[in-house]
C-alpha positions in Angstrom: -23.8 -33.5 9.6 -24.3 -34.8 5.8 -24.4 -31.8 4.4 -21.9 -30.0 6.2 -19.7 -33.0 4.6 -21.0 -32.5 1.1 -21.0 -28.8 1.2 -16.7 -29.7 2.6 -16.3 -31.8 0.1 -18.0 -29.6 -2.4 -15.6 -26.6 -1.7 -12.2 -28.6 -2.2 -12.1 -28.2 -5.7 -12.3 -24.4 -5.4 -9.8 -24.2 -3.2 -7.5 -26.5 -5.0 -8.1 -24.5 -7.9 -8.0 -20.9 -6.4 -4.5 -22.0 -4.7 -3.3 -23.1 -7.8 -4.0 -19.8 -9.4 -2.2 -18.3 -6.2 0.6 -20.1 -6.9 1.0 -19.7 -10.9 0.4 -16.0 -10.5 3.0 -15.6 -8.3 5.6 -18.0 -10.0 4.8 -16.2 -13.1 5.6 -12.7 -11.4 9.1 -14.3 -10.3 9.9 -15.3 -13.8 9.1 -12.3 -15.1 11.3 -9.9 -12.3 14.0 -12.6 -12.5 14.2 -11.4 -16.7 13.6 -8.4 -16.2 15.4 -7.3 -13.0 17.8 -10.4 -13.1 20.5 -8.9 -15.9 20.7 -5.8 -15.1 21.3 -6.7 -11.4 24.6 -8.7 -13.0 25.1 -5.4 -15.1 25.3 -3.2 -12.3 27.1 -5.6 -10.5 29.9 -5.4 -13.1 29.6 -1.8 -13.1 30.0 -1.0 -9.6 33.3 -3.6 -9.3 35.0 -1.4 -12.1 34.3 1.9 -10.3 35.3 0.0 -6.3 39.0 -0.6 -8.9 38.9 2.9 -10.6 38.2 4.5 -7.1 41.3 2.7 -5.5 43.8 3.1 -8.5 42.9 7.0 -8.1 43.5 7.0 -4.5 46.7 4.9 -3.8 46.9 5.4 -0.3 43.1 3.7 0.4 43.2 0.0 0.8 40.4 -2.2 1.1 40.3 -1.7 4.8 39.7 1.8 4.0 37.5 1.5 1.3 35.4 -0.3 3.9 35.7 1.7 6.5 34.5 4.9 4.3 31.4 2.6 3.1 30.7 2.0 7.0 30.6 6.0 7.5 28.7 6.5 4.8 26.1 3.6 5.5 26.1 5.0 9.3 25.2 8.3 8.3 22.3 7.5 5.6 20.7 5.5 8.7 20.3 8.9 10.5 19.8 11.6 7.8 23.3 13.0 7.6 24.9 15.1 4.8 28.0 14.7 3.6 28.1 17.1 1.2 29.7 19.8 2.5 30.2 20.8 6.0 26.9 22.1 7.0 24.9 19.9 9.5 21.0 18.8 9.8 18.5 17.8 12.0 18.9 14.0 10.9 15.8 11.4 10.8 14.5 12.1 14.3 12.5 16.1 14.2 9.2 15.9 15.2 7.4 15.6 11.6 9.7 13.2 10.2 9.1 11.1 13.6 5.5 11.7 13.8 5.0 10.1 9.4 7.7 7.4 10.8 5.0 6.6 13.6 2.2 6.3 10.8 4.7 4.2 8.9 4.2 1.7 11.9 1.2 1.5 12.6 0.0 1.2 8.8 2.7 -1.3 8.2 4.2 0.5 5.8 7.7 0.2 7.1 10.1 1.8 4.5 13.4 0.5 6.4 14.7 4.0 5.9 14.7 4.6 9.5 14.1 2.7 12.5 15.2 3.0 16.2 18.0 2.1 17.4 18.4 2.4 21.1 16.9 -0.2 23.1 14.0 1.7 24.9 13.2 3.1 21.2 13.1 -0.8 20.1 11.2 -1.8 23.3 8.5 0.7 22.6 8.2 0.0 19.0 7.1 -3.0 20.0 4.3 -2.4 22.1 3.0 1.0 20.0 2.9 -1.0 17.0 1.0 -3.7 18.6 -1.8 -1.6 20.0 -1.6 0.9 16.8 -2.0 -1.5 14.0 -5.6 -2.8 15.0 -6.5 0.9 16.2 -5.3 1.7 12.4 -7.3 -1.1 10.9 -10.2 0.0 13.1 -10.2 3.9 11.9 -9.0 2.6 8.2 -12.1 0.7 8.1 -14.2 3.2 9.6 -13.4 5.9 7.3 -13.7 3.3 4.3 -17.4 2.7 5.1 -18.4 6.3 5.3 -16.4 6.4 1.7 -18.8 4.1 0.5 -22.3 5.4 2.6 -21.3 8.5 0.6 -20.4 7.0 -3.0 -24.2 4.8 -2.3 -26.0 8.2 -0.9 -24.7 9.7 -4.4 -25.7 6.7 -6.0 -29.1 6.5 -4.8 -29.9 10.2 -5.1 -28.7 9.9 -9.0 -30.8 6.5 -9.3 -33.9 8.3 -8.0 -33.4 11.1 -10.5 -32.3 8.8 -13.8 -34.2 5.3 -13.1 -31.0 3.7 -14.4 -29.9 1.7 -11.6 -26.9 0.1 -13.6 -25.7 2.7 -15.6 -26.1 5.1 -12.5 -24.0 2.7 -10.5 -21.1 2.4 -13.1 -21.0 6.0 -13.2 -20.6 6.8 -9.4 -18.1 3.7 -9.4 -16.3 5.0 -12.3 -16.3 8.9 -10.9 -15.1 7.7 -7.4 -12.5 5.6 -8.9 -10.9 8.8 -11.2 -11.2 11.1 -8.6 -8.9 8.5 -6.1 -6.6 8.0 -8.7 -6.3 12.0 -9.4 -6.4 12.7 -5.7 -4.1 10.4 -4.3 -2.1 9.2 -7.3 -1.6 12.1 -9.6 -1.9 15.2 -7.7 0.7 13.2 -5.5 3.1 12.1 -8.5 3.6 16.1 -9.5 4.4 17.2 -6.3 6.7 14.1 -5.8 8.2 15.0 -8.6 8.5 18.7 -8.2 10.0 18.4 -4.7 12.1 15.3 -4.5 13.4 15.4 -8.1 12.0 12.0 -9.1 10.5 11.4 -12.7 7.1 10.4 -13.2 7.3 6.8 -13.6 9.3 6.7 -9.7 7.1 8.8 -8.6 3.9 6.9 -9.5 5.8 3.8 -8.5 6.3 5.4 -5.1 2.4 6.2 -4.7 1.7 2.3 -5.4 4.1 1.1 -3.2 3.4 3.3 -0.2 -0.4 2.9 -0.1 -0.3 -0.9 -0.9 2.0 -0.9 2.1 4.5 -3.0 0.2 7.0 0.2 1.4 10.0 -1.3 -0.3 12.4 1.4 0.6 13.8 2.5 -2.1 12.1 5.1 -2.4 11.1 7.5 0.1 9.8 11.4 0.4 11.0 13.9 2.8 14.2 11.7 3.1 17.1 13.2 1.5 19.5 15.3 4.0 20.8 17.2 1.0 17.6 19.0 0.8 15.6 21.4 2.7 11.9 20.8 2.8 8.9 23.0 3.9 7.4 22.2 7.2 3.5 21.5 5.6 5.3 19.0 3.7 5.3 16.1 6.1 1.6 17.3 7.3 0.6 16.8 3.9 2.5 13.2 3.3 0.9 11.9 6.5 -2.7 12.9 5.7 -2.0 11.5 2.1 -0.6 7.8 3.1 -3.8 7.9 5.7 -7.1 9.1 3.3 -4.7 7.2 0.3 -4.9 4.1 2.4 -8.6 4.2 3.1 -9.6 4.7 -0.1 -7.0 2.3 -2.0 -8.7 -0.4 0.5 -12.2 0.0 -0.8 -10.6 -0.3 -4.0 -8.9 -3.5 -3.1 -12.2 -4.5 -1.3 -14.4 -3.8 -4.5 -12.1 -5.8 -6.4 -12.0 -8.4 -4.0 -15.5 -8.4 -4.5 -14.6 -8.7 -8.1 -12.9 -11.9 -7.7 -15.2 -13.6 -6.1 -18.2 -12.8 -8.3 -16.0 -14.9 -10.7 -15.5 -17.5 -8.7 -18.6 -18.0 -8.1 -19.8 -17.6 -11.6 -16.8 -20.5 -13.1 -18.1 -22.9 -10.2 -21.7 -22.6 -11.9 -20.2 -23.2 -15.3 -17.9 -25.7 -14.5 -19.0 -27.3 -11.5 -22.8 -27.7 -13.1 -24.3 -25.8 -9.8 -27.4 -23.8 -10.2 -27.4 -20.1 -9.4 -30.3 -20.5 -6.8 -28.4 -22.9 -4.6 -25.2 -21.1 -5.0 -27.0 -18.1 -4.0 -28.7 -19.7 -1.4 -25.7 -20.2 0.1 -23.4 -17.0 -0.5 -25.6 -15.0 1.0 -25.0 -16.1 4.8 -21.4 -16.7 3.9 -20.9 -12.9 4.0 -20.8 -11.1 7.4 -19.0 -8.0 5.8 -22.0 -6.9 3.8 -24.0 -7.7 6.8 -21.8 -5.5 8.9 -21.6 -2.5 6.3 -25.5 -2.4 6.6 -25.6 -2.0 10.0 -22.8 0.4 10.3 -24.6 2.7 7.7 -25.3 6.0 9.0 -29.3 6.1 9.7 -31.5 9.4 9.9 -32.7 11.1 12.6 -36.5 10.7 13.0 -38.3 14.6 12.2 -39.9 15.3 15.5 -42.7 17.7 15.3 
């Protein structure tokens, strides 16, 4: 009971101090999208109250109640993937494909806001698929990140047994993996993004982050504009993207949380005056993940004769 006390008591520091670094990293983001964001939001502002005045000096007979009525239209008809350019019509939101990546959008959490249902049996089932499908994502997500990194150790081992380098070896097969993510599911991505929506690079690449971090602000989203015409592989190949993209950007986020932690521990030793042994000691039960990782590794079949 004593030392479940001290070790308590020896852990509030830490946590004091890692919330603290929580909360100034976070206040420092505001600070800097409140400069950054903050004028030009003001700017635009200005910009779009000269264009509502130009719009209705140009057309006398719409008034405000109009004007509204117009935005209402056009707000409606965004919501369901309707053109109104011209007098052609579409499909809207709701074809298979686009329903099937709005599914995976669910269950992932992704949850652009670009579309969403809106009849009450849609709503009702949302509900009840999302709750079943987000574990079952989480589950498979997991999954396939552990066979990601069974492989990216296999490779590592193999080139350890051939080199007898085991750090440099390590870096390297770190360091491979992590360019050939980022070219799989960040650049190869960004140019066709940017071929077939019409985005530049920067939105593009912004979009990439965005989706498989599963902020999925909305603002941007592929396979989404009415006003074009889009082949039919092109939602296959979005889907399998945000899914692989996914697993792989949370063994990147898991290796950094690893990261993190590694320094953690390393600043209580310096600062806190705690030897490595005890700290060690202790970390090493502390850690069911790499526990479960080494049980979920894929064994070999015994040779029978």
């Amino acid at each position: 009971m004593l030392r479940l006390k001290e070790v308590c008591l020896s852990r509030v520091p830490s946590i004091l101090m890692l919330g603290l670094v929580y909360l100034t990293y976070v206040l420092i983001g505001g600070v800097i999208f409140w400069k950054l964001e903050g004028g030009l939001g003001q700017k635009d502002m200005g910009l779009l109250l000269q264009s509502k005045e130009r719009l209705l000096m140009t057309y006398t007979c719409l008034n405000q109640e109009g004007l509204e009525a117009v935005a209402q239209v056009i707000q409606d008809a965004s919501k369901v993937g309707l053109s109104l350019r011209g007098n052609h019509t579409t499909d809207g939101f709701w074809k298979f494909t686009s329903s099937a990546v709005f599914a995976a959008t669910v269950v992932t959490t992704i949850g652009y806001g670009n579309m969403s249902p809106s009849s009450t049996a849609g709503q009702i089932f949302c509900v009840f698929f999302a709750l079943f499908g987000i574990p079952l994502n989480m589950v498979v997500l997991n999954r396939v990140g552990k066979y990601m990194l069974v492989i990216e150790r296999n490779v590592s081992d193999f080139l350890e047994g051939k080199t007898g380098r085991r750090t440099c070896t390590r870096f390297f097969v770190h360091l491979v993996s992590f360019l050939s993510g980022a070219a799989l599911f960040f650049i190869m991505p960004m140019l066709v993004f940017q071929q077939y929506e019409g985005w530049t690079y920067s939105q593009a690449i912004y979009y990439c982050f965005i989706t498989l971090s599963t902020i999925g602000f909305g603002d941007f989203v592929a396979d989404n504009n009415p006003d074009k015409t889009f082949p039919e592989w092109y939602s296959v190949l979005m889907a399998s993207w945000i899914f692989f993209g996914l697993a792989w950007l949370a063994l990147l986020i898991n290796h950094s949380i690893d990261i993190l932690e590694r320094l953690n521990t390393h600043f209580k030793q310096r600062w806190g005056g705690q030897r490595p042994e005890e700290e060690s000691g202790r970390a090493e039960p502390e850690n069911p993940e790499t526990q479960v990782e080494e049980e979920d590794e894929i064994q070999k079949p015994p040779i029978t004769q």
